[in-house]
Biopython code that builds the backbone (N, CA, C, O; Angstrom):
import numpy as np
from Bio.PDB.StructureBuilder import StructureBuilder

atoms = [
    (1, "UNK", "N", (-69.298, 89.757, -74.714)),
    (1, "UNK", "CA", (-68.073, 89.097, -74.327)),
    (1, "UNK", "C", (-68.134, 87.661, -74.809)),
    (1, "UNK", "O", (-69.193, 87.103, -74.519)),
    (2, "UNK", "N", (-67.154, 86.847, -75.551)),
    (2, "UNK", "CA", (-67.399, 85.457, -75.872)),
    (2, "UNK", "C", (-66.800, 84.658, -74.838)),
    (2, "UNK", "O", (-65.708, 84.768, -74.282)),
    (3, "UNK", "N", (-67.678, 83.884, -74.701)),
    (3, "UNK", "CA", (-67.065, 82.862, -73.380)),
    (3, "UNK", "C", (-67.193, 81.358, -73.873)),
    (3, "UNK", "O", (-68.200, 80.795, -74.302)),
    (4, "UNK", "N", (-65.933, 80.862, -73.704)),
    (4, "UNK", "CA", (-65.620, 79.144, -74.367)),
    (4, "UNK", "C", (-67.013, 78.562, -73.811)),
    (4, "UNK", "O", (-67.511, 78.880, -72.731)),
    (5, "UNK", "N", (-67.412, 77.893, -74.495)),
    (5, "UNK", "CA", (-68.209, 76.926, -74.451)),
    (5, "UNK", "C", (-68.055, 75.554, -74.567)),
    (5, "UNK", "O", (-68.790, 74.743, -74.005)),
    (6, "UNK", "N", (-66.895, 75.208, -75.450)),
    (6, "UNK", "CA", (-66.386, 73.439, -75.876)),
    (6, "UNK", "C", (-64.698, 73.906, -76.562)),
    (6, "UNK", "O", (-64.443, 74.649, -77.510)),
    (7, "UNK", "N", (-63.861, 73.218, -75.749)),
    (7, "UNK", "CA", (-62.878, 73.386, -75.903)),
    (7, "UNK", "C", (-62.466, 71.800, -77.230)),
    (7, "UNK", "O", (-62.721, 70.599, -77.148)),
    (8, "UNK", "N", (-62.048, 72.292, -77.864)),
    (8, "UNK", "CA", (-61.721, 70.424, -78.999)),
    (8, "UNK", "C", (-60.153, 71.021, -79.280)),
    (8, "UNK", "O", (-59.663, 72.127, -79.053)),
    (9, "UNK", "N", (-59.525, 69.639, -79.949)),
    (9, "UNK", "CA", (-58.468, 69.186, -80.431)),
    (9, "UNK", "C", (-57.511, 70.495, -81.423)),
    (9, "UNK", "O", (-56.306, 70.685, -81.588)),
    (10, "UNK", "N", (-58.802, 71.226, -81.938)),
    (10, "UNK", "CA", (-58.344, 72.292, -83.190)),
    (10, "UNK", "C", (-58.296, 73.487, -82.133)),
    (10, "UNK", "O", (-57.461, 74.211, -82.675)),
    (11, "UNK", "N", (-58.572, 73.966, -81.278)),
    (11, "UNK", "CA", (-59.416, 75.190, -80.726)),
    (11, "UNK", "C", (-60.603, 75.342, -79.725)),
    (11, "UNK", "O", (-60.716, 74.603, -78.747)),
    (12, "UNK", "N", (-61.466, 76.325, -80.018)),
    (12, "UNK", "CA", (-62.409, 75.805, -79.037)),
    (12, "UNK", "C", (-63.639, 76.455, -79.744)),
    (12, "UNK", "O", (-63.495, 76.867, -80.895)),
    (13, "UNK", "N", (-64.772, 76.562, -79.147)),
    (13, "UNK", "CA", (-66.038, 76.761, -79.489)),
    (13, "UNK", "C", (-66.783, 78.232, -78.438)),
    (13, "UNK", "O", (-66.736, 78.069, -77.218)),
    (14, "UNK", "N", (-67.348, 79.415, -78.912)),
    (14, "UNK", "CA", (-67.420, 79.855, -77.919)),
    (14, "UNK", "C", (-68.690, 80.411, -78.602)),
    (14, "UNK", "O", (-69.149, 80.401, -79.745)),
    (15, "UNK", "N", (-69.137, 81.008, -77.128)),
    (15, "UNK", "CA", (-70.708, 82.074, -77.407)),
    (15, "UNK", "C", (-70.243, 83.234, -76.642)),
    (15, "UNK", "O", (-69.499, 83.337, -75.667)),
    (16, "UNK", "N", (-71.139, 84.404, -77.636)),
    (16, "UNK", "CA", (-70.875, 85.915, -77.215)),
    (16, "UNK", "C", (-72.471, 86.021, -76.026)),
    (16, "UNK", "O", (-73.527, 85.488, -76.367)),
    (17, "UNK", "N", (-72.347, 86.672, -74.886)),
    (17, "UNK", "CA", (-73.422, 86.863, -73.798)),
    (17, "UNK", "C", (-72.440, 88.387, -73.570)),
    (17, "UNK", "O", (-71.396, 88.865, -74.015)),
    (18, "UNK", "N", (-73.539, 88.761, -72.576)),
    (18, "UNK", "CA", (-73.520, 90.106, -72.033)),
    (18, "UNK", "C", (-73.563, 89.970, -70.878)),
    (18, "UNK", "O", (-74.534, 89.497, -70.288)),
    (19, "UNK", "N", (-72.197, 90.479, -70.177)),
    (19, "UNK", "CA", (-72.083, 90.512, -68.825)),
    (19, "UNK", "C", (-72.122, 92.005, -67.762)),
    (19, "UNK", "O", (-72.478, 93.058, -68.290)),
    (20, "UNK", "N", (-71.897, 91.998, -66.894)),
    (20, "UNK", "CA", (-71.433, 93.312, -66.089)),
    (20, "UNK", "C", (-70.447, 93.671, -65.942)),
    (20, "UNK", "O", (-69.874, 92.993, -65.090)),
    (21, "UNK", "N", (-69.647, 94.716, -66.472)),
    (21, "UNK", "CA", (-68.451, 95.542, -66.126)),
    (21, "UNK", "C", (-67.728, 95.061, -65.053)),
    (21, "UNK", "O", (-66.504, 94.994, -65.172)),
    (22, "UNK", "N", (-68.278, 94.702, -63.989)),
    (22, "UNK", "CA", (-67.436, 94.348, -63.228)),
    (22, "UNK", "C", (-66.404, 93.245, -63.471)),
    (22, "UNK", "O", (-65.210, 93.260, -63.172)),
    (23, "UNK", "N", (-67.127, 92.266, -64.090)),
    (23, "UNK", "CA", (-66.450, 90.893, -65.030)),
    (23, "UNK", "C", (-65.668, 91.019, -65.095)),
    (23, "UNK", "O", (-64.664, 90.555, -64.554)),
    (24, "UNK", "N", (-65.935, 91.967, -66.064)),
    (24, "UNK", "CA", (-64.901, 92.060, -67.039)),
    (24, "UNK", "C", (-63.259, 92.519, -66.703)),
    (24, "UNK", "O", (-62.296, 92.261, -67.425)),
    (25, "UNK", "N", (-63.227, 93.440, -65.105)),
    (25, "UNK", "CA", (-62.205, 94.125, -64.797)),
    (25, "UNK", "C", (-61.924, 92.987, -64.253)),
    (25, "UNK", "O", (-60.798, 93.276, -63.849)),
    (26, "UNK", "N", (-62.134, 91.550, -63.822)),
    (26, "UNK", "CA", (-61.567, 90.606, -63.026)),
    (26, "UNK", "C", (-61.410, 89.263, -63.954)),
    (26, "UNK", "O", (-60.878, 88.250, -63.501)),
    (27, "UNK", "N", (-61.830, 89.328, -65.061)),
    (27, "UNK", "CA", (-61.937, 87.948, -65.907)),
    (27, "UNK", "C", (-60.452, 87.413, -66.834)),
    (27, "UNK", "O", (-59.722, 88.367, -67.102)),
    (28, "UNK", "N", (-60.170, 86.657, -67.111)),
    (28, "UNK", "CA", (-59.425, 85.963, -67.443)),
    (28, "UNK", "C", (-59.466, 85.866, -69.136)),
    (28, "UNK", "O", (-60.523, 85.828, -69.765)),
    (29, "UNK", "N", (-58.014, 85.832, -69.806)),
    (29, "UNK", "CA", (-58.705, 86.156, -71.283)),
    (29, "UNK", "C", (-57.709, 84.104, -71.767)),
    (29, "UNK", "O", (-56.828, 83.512, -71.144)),
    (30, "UNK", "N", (-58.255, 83.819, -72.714)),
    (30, "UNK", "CA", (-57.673, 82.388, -72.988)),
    (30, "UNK", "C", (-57.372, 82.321, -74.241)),
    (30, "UNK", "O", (-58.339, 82.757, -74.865)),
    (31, "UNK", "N", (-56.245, 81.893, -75.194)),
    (31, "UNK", "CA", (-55.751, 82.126, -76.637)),
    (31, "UNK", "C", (-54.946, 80.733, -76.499)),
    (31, "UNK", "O", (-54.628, 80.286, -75.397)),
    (32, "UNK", "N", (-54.663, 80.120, -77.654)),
    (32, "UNK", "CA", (-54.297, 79.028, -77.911)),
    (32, "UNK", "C", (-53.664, 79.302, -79.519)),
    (32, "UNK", "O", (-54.274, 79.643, -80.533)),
    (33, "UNK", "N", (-52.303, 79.030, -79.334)),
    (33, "UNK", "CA", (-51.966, 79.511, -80.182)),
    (33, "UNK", "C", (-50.044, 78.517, -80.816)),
    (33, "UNK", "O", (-49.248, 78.016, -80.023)),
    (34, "UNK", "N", (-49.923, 78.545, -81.925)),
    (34, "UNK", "CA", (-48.777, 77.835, -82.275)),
    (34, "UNK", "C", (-47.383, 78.242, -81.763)),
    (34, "UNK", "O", (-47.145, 79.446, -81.673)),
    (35, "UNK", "N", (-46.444, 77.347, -81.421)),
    (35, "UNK", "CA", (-45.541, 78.182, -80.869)),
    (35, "UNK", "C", (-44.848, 78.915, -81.287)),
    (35, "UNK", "O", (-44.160, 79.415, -80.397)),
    (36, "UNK", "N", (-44.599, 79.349, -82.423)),
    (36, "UNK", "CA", (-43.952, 80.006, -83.055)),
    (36, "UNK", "C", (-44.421, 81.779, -83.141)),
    (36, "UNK", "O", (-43.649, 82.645, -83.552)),
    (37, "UNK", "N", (-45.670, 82.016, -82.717)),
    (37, "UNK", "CA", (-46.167, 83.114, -81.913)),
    (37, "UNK", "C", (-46.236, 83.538, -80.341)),
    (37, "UNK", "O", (-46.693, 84.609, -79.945)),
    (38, "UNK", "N", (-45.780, 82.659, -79.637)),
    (38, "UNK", "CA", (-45.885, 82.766, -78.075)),
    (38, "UNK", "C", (-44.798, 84.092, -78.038)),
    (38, "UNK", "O", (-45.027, 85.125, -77.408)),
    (39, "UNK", "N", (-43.847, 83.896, -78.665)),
    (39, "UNK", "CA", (-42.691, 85.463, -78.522)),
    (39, "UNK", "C", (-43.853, 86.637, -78.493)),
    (39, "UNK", "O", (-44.206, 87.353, -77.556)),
    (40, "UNK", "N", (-44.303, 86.577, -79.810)),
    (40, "UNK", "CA", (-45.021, 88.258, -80.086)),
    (40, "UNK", "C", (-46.456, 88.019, -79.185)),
    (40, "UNK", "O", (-47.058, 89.047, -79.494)),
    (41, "UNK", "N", (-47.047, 87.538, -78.580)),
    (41, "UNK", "CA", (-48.122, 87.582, -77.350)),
    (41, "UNK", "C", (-47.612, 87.677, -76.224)),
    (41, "UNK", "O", (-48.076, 88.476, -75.410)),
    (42, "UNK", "N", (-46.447, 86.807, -75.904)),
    (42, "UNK", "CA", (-46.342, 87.465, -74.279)),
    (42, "UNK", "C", (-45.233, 88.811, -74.354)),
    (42, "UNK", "O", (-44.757, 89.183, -73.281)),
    (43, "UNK", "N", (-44.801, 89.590, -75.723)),
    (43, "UNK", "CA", (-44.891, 90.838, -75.761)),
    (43, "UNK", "C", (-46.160, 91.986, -75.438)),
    (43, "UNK", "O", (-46.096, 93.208, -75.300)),
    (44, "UNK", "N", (-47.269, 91.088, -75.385)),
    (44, "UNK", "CA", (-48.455, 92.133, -74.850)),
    (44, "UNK", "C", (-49.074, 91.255, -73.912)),
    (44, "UNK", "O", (-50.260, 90.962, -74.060)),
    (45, "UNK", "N", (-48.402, 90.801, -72.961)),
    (45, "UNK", "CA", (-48.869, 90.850, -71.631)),
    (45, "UNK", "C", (-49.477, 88.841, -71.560)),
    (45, "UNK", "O", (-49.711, 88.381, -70.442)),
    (46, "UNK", "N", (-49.610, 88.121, -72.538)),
    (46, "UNK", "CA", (-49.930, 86.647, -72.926)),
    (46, "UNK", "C", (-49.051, 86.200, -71.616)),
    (46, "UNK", "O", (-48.090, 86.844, -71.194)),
    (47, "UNK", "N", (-49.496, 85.111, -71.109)),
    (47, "UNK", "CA", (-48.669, 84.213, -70.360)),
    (47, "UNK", "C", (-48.599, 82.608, -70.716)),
    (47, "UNK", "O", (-49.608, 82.073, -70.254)),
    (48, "UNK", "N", (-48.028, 81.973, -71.162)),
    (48, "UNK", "CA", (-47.639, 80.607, -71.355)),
    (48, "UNK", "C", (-48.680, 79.564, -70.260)),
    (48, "UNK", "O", (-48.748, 80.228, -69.225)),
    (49, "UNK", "N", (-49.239, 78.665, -70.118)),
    (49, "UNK", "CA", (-49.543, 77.744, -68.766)),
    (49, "UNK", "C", (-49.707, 76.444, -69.735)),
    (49, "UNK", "O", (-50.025, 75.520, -68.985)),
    (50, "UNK", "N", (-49.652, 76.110, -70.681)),
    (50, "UNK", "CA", (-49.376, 74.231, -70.612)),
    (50, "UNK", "C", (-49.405, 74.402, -72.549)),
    (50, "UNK", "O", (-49.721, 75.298, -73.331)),
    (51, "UNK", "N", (-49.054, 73.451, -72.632)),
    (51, "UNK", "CA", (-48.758, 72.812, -74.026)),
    (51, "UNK", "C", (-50.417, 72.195, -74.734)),
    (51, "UNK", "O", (-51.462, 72.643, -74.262)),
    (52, "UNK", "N", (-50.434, 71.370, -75.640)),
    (52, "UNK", "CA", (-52.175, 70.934, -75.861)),
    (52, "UNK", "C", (-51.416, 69.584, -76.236)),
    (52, "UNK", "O", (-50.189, 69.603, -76.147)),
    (53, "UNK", "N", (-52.003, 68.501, -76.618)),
    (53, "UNK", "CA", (-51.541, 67.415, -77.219)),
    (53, "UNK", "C", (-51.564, 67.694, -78.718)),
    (53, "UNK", "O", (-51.222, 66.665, -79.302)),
    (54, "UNK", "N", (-51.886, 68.883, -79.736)),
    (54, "UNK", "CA", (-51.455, 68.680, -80.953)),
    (54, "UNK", "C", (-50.495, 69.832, -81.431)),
    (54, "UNK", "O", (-50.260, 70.366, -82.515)),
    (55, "UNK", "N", (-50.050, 69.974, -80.148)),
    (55, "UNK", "CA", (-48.749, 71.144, -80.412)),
    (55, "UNK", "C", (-48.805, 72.348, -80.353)),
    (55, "UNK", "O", (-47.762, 72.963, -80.576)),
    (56, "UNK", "N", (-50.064, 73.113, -80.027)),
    (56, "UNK", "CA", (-50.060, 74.396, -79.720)),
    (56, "UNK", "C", (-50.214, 74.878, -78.191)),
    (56, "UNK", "O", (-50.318, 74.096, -77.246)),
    (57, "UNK", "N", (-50.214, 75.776, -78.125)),
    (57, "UNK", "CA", (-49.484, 76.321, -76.122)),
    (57, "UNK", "C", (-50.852, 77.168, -76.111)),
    (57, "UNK", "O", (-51.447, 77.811, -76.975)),
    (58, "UNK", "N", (-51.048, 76.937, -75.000)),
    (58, "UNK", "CA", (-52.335, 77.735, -74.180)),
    (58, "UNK", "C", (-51.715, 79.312, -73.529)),
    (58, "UNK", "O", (-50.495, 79.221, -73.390)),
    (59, "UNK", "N", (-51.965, 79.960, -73.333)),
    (59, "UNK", "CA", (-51.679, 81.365, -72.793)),
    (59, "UNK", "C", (-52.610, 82.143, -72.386)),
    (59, "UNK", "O", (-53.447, 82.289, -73.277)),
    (60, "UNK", "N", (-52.894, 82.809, -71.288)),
    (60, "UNK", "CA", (-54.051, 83.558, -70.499)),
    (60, "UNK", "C", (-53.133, 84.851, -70.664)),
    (60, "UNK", "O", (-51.991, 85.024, -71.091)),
    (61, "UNK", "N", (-54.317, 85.850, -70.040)),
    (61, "UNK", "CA", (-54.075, 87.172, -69.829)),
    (61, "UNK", "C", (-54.884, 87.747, -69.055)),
    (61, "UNK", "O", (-54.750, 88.944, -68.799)),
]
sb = StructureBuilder()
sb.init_structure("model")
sb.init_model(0)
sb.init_chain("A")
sb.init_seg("    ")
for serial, (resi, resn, name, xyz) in enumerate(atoms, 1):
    if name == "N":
        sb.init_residue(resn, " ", resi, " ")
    sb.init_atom(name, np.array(xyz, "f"), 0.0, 1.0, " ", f" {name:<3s}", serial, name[0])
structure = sb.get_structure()
């Protein structure tokens, strides 16, 4: 499973670890992405929660 490690200005930084199943049915997924894609992600379930300061929108799932 990759889990953020350092979030920066472009994106973020992450490492893959191995967790327990259970996690995974309760964990939170994080995408950062331009707005001009937020339509076709929260077509599969993406949710919107804040803007970034260089113009791209954060969205969980």
């Amino acid at each position: 499973m990759p889990v953020v490690s350092k979030i920066t200005l472009s994106g973020f930084d992450y490492t893959e670890i191995e967790v327990d199943k259970a996690i995974l049915a309760n964990g939170i997924s994080f995408t950062i992405a331009f707005s001009r894609e937020v339509k076709d992600l929260s077509k599969n379930g993406w949710t919107e929660v804040g803007k970034l300061s260089n113009g791209k929108i954060l969205l969980v799932k």
